[in-house]
C-alpha positions in Angstrom: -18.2 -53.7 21.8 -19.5 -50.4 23.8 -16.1 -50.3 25.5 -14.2 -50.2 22.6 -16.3 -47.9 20.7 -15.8 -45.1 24.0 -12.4 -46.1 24.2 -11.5 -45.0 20.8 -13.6 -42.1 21.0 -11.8 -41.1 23.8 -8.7 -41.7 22.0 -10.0 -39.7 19.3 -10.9 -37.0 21.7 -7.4 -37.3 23.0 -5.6 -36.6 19.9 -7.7 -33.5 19.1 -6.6 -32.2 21.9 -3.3 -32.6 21.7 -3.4 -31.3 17.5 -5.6 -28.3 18.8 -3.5 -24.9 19.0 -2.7 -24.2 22.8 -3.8 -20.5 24.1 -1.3 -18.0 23.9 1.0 -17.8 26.8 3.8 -15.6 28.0 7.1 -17.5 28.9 7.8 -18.4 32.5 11.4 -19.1 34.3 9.7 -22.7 34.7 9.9 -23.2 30.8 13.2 -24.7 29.9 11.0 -26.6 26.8 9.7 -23.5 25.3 13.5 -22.2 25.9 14.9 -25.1 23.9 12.1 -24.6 20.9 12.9 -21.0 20.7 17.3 -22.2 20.4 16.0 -25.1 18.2 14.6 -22.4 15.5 17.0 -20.1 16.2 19.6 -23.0 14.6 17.5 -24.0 11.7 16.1 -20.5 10.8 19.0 -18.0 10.0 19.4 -14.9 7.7 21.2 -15.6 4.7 21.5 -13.8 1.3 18.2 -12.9 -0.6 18.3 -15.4 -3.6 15.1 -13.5 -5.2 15.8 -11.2 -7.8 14.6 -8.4 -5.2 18.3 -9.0 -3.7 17.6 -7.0 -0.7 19.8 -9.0 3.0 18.9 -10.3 5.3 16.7 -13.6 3.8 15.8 -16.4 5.3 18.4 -19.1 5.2 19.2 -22.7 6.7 16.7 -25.6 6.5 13.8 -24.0 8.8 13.9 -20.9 6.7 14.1 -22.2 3.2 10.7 -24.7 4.7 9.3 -21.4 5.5 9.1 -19.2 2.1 8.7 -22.6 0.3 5.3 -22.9 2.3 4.1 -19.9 2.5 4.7 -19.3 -1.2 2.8 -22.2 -2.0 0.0 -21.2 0.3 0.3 -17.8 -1.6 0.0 -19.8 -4.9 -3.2 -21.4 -3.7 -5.2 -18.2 -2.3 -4.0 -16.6 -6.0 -6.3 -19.1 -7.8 -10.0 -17.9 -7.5 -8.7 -14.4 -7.9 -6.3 -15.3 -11.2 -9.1 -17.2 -12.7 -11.6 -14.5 -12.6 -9.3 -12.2 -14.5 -8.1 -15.0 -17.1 -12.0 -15.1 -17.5 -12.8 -11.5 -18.0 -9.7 -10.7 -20.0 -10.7 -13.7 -22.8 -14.4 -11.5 -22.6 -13.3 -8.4 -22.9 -10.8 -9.7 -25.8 -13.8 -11.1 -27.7 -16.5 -8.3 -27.4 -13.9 -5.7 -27.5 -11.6 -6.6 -30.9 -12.8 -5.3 -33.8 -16.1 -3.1 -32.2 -14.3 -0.7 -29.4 -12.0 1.7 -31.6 -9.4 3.8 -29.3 -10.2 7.2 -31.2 -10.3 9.9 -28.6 -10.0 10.4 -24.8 -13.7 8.9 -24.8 -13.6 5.7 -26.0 -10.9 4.8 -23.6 -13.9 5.5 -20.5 -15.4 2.4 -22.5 -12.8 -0.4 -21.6 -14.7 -0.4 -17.8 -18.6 -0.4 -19.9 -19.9 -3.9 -19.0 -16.0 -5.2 -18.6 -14.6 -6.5 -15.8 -17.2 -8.2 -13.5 -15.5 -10.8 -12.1 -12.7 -9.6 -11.0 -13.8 -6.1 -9.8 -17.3 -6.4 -8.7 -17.7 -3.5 -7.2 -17.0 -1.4 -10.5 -15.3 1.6 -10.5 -16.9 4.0 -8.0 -19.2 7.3 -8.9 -17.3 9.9 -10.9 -13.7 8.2 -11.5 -14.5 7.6 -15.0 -16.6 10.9 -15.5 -14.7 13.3 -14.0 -11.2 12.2 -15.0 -10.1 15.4 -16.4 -11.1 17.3 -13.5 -7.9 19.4 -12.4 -9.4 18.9 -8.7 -9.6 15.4 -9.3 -6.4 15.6 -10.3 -5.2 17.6 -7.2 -7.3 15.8 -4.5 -5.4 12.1 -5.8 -2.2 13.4 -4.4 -4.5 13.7 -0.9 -6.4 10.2 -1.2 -4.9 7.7 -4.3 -1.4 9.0 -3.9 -0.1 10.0 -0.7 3.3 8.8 -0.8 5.0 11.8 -3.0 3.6 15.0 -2.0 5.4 17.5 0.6 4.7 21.3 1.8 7.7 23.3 0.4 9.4 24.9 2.9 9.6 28.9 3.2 13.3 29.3 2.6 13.9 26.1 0.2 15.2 26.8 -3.0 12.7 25.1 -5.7 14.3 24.7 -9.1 10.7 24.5 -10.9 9.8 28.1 -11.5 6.4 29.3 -12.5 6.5 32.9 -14.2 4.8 35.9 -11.9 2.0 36.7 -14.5 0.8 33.0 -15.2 1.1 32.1 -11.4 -1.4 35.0 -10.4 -3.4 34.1 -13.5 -3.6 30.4 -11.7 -3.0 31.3 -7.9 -4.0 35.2 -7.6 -0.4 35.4 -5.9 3.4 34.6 -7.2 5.3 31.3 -6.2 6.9 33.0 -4.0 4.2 34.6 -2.1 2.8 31.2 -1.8 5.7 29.8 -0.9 6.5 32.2 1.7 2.8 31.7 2.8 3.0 28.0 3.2 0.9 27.4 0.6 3.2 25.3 -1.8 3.7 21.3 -2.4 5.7 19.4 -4.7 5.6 16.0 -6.0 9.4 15.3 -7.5 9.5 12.5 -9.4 12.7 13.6 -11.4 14.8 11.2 -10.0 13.3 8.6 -12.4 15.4 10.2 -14.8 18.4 8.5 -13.8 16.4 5.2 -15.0 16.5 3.6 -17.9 13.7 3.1 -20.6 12.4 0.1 -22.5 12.6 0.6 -25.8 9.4 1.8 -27.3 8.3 3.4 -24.1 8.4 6.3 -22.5 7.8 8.4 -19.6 8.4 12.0 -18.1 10.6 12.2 -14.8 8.1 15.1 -13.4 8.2 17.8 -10.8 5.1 18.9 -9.9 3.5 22.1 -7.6 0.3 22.6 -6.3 -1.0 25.0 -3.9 -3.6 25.8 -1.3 -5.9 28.5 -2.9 -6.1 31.7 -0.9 -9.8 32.5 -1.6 -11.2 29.2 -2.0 -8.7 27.0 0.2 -9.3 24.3 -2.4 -6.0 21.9 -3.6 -5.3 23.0 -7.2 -2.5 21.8 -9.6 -0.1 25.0 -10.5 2.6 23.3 -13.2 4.2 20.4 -13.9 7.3 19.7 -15.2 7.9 16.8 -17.6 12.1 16.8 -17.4 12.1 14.5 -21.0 15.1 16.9 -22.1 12.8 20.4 -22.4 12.2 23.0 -20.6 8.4 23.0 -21.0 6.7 23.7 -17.7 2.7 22.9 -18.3 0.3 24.8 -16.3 -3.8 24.4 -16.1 -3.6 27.6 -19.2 -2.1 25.6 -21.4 -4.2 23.7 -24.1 -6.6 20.9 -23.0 -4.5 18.1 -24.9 -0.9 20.0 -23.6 -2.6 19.8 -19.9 -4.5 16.9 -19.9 -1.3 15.2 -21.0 1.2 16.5 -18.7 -1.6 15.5 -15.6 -1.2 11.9 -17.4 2.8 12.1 -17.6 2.6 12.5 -13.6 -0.1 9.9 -13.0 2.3 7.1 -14.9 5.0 8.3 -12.6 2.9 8.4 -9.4 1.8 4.6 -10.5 5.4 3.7 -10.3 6.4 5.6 -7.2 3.9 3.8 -5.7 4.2 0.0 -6.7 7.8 0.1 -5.6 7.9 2.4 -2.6 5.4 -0.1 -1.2 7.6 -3.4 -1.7 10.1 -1.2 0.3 7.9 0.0 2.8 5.2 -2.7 3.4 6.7 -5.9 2.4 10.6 -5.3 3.2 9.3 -3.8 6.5 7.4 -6.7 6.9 9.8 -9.4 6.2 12.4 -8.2 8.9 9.8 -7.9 11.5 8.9 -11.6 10.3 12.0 -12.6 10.6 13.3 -11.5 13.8 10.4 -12.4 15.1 10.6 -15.9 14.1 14.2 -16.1 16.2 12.6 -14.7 19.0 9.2 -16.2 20.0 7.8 -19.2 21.2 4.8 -20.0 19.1 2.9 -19.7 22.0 3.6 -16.0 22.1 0.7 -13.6 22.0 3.3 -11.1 20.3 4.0 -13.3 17.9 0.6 -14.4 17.5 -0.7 -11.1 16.3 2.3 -10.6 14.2 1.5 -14.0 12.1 -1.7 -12.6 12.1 -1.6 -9.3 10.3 2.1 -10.5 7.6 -0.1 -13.8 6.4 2.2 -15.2 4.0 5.6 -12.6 4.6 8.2 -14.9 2.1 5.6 -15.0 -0.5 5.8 -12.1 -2.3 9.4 -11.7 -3.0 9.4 -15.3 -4.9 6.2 -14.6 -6.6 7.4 -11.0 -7.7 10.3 -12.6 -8.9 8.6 -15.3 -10.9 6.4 -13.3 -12.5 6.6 -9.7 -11.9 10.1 -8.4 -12.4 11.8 -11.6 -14.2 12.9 -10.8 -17.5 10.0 -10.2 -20.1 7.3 -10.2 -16.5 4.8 -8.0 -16.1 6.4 -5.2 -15.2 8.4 -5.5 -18.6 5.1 -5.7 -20.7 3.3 -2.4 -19.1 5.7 -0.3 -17.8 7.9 2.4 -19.1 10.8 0.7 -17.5 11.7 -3.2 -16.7 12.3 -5.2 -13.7 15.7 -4.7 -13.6 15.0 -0.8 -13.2 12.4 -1.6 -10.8 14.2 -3.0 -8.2 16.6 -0.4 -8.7 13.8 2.2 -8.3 12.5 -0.1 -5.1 15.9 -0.2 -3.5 16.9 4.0 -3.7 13.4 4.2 -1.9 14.0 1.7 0.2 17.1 3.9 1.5 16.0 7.4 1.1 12.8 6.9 2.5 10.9 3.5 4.0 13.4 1.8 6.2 14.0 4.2 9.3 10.8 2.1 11.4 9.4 5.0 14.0 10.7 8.0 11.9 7.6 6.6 9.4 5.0 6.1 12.1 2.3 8.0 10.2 1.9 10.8 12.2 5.7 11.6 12.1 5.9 10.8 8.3 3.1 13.4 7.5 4.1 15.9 9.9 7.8 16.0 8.6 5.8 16.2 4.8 4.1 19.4 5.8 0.9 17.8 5.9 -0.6 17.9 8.9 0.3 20.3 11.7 2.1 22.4 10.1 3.8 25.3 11.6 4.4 27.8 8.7 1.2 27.4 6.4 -2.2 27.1 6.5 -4.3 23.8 7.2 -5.1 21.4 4.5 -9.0 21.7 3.5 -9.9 18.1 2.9 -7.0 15.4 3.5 -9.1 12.1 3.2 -6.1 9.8 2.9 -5.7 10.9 6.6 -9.7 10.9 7.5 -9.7 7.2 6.3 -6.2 6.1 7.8 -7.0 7.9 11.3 -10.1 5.9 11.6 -8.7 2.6 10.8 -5.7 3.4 12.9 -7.5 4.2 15.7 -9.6 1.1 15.7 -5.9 -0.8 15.3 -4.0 0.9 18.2 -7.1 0.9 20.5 -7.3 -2.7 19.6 -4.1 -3.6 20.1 -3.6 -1.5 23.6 -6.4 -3.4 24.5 -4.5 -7.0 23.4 -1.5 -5.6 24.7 -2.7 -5.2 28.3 -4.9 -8.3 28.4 -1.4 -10.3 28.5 0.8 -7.8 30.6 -0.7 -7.1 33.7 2.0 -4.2 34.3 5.1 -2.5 32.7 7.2 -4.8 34.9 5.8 -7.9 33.1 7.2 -6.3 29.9 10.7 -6.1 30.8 10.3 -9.5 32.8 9.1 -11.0 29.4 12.5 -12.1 27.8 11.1 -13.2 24.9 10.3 -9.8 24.0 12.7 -8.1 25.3 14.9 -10.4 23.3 12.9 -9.6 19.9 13.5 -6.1 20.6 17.0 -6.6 20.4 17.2 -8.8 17.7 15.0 -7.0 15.5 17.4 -3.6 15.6 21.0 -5.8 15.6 20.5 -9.1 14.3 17.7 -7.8 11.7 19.3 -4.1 11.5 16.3 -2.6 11.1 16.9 1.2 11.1 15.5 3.1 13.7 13.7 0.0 15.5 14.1 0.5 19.5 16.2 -2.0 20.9 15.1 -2.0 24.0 11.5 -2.0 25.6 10.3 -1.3 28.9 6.8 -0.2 29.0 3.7 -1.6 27.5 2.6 1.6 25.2 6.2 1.3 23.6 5.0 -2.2 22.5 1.6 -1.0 21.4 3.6 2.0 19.2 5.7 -0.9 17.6 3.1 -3.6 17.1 0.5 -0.3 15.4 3.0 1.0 13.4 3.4 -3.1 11.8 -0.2 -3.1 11.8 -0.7 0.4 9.8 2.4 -1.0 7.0 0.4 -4.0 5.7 -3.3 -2.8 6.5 -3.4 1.0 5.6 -0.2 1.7 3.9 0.0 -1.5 2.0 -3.7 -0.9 1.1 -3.3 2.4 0.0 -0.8 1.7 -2.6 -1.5 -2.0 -3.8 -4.4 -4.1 -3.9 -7.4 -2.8 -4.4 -6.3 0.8 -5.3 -5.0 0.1 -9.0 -7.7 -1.1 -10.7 -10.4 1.3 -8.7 -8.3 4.5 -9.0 -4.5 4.7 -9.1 -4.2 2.6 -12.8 -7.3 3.7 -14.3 -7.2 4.5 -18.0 -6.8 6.8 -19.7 -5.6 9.5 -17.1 -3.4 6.8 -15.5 -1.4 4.2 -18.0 1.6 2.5 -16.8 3.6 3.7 -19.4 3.3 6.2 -22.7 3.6 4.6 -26.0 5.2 8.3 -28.0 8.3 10.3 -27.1 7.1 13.2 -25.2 6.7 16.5 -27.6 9.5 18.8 -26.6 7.0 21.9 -27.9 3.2 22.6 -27.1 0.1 22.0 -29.4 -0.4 18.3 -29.6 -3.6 17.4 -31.8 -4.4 14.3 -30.0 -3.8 12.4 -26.7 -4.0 9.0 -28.1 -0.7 8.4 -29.9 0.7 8.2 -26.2 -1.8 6.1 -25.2 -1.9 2.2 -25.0 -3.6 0.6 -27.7 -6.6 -1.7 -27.3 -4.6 -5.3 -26.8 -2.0 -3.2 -24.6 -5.0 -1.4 -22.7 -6.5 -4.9 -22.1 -3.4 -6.1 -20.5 -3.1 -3.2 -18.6 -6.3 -3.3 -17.0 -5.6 -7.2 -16.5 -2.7 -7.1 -14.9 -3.7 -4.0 -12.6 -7.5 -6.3 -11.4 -4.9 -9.4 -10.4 -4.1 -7.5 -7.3 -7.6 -6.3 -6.9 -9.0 -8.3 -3.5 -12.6 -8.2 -4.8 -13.9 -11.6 -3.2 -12.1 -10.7 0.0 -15.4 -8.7 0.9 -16.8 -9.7 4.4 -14.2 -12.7 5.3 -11.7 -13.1 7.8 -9.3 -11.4 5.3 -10.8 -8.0 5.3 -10.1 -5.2 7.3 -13.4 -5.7 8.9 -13.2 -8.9 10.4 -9.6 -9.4 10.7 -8.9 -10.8 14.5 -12.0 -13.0 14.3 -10.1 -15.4 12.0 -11.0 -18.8 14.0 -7.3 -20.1 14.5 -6.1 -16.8 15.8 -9.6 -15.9 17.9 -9.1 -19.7 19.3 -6.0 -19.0 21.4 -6.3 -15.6 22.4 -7.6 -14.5 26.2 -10.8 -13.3 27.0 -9.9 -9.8 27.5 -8.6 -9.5 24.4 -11.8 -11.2 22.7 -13.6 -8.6 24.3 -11.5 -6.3 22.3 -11.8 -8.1 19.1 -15.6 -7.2 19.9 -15.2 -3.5 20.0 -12.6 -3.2 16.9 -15.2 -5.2 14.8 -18.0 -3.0 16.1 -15.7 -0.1 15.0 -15.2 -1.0 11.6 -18.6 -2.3 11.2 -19.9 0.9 12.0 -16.7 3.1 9.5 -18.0 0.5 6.3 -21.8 1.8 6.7 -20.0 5.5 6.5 -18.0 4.8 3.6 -20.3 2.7 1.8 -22.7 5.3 2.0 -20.7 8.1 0.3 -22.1 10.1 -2.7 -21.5 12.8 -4.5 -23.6 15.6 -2.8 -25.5 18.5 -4.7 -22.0 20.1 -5.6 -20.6 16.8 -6.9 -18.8 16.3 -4.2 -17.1 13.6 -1.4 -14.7 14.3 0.8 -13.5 17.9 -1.1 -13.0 15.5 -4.0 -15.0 15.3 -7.8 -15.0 11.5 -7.4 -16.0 8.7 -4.5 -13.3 7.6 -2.5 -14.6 4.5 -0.9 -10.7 2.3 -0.7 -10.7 2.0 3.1 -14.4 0.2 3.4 -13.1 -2.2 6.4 -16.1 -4.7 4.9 -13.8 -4.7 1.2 -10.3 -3.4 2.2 -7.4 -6.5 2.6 -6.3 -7.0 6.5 -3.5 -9.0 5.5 -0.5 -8.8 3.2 -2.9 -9.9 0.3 -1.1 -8.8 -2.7 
């Protein structure tokens, strides 16, 4: 009986073991098996034509790649749950406390959609001075540096800019012309007016806006100069105009800034991501350490273009019911950004990106005050690349073992051919080349990803009223509007809004494996990695542990402010912020 009992226990033993993930590995030349898995995928897993209303190539194709978005969409549908069910819950309350008692009057009463609302799917509430100090033009500015930091550029000395701001109004603003500032280096633009070309959904509307702003010359502050609405006028709004004229042009650029964002980060974060998954997936052994960390970081790649398609951009979706424009224009929108900007890969490495922007280092103006996008990302990014150097090393001993690593040197070819991913090296031969690559993945779906998705609608980049999704009145082609709220969404269409914009919102992600925080200590990746890079697992953790006590603990100081800003910026918290492709 005793024998039998410690021989199935050892057969029990025996098949945990062999079901137990194996450490990660590099290849050797005595590994035809690992060889044959690799050729096996690379037969069953093949890019095809995207069959998701996104409908951008390569997709993943034959029988291994169909299995793969079929399960990690439904893995995608299961993680959803919690997070849909808290807003199903809060939208039925807010529904039944708010019909028939809040009354969308004024500016005012649109702060009271957040009063009390909203618990269970943003937890956190909306941080100190976001609600209260929505009008502020510095708030206003300072988003462009922090909530929006996609759009904005330095203008150039000798660039021709079509938006002109008379001389007397400018100095009013500025103390100096556009010109002067110009020449100084002290102009930006946002330039939405591409969205022109776009078409609206009937009974919506939106501005296609150019915007300037400028570095002060006394104060050095970031201050809005004019915007532009191009809806067919020439009005040009500036921060003299009327407080409804202003306060609504400020709100025709949000909207458009909310849209720039959504779809320049499918391009960016999620099309990026999908190559890298895919070419990875032709590549690697699972046994890979590269591939490994990859995994890692893109949980769930194929998910989102199915689930965007089922429900976001599908005829009468989301996007259909809150935007100014439809899913159709969306991808349309997603696509032209895709190509103009987000696919070249190490032109967008962030430094690069923000350097060719005007934005940091810049030669011909002076230095941005307060840039806390940057602070934030530079943190995080640092922790990431150290991190990863650190991983990156624990495996490859020397740069020799990098180019001796076919595998790899394999995926670097296949991932700028096979995958044509634009400006992707495709060849490697040292390890901080890797590092570069494998950081710049990382930063897409943690910081990037992050800064536009996620969390960032609900807390800042959506919030009503300075921020709807789409205006509800053709824009006034003269000054002197009585009221803002005619543009405005109405209470049922508000509700949505706010609904749709907390489904993306990662509030119970706080303090898991998910977050930013605690990322590489998730136990099926920490189970098969080396002890060196443990070790560094250790230190990033430590890192972040130490940036979420910062961040937490911002205020508004004496002057009401944070950061150069009127409102608390607290997005990147590593202990709140997604790790993953979460949303």
């Amino acid at each position: 009986m005793l024998l039998n009992i410690a021989l199935l226990l050892h057969a029990a033993g025996a098949i945990a073991a062999a079901n137990r993930p194996q450490p990660f590995s590099l290849s050797s030349n005595n590994a035809p098996g690992r060889a044959a898995a690799i050729e096996k995928t690379r037969q069953g897993f093949l890019y095809g034509k995207d069959d998701t209303l996104i409908g951008v190539n390569p997709w993943p194709a034959g029988p291994l790649g169909k299995k793969a978005v079929k399960e990690q969409f439904s893995a995608f549908i299961a993680t959803e749950e919690p997070y849909l069910k808290s807003v199903d819950q809060d939208t039925a309350h807010a529904q039944k406390s708010l019909n028939g008692t809040l009354h969308l009057d004024s500016f005012e009463d649109y702060l009271k959609l957040y009063d009390g609302q909203w618990q269970k799917s943003v937890p956190r509430g909306l941080a100190d001075g976001v609600l209260r100090n929505a009008k502020s033009d510095l708030y206003f500015s300072m988003e462009r540096l922090s909530v929006h930091p996609e759009s904005l550029r330095r203008v150039k000395p000798d660039e021709r800019v079509a938006l002109r701001v008379q001389d007397s109004i400018a100095r009013k603003i500025t103390t100096k012309t556009q010109r002067s500032l110009q020449k100084e280096g002290r102009l930006f633009i946002v330039d939405h007016s591409s969205l022109a070309n776009l078409t609206l959904t009937k009974g919506r509307y939106a501005g296609a806006c150019e915007a300037l702003f400028f570095i002060h010359p006394t104060s050095g502050d970031f201050l809005p100069l004019a915007i532009r609405p191009n809806n067919g006028s020439p009005l040009v709004y500036t921060p003299l105009d009327e407080d409804n004229d202003w306060t609504l042009a400020k709100i025709m650029l949000n909207a458009n800034d909310v849209w720039h964002n959504q779809w320049y980060h499918l391009a960016a974060a999620h099309i990026s991501s999908d190559l890298i998954y895919m070419s990875a997936t032709r590549s690697f052994s699972d046994m890979h350490p590269v591939w490994g960390l990859i995994r890692r970081v893109a949980v769930n790649s194929f998910a989102y273009r199915p689930g965007a398609s089922a429900t976001l951009v599908n005829p009468g979706g989301d996007i259909e019911k809150n935007f100014a424009w439809n899913g159709d224009q969306a991808i349309k929108y997603s696509k032209q950004e895709w190509k103009t900007e987000c696919a070249p890969w190490q032109a967008n490495y962030l430094e690069a990106k923000l350097k060719r922007r005007g934005l940091i280092e810049c030669s011909y103006g002076p230095e941005l005050k307060s840039f806390p996008y940057y602070e934030d990302a530079s943190v995080i990014l640092g922790a990431l690349r150290t991190f990863i150097n650190a991983y990156v090393h624990a495996y490859y001993t020397s740069d020799a073992a990098i180019t001796a690593d076919k595998e790899l040197v394999a995926w670097f070819h296949e991932a700028a051919h096979a995958a044509s991913i634009v400006d992707f090296p495709d060849s490697i031969s040292t390890r901080s080349e890797l590092v570069a690559v494998l950081s710049h993945h990382a930063y897409l779906i943690t910081i990037l990803h992050g800064s536009l998705n996620t969390n960032s609608l609900v807390h800042y980049s959506a919030v009503l009223p300075m921020h709807p999704l789409s205006l509800y009145k053709p824009l006034p082609t003269k000054k002197g509007i009585s009221s803002l709220v005619p543009f405005l969404p109405d209470l049922e269409a508000s509700i949505q809004h706010i609904a749709l914009v907390a489904s993306f919102n990662r509030g119970q992600i706080g303090n898991t494996t998910d977050s930013l925080h605690l990322l590489f200590e998730e136990p099926q990746f920490h189970s098969r990695i080396n002890k060196k890079a443990r070790a560094a697992v250790e230190v990033y953790s430590a890192t972040l542990s130490r940036f979420s006590k910062d961040v937490k603990g911002r205020t508004l100081d004496g002057d009401g402010y944070s950061q150069g800003m009127p409102f608390v910026w607290n997005l990147y918290n590593p202990s709140t912020a997604p790790g993953i492709l979460a949303a």
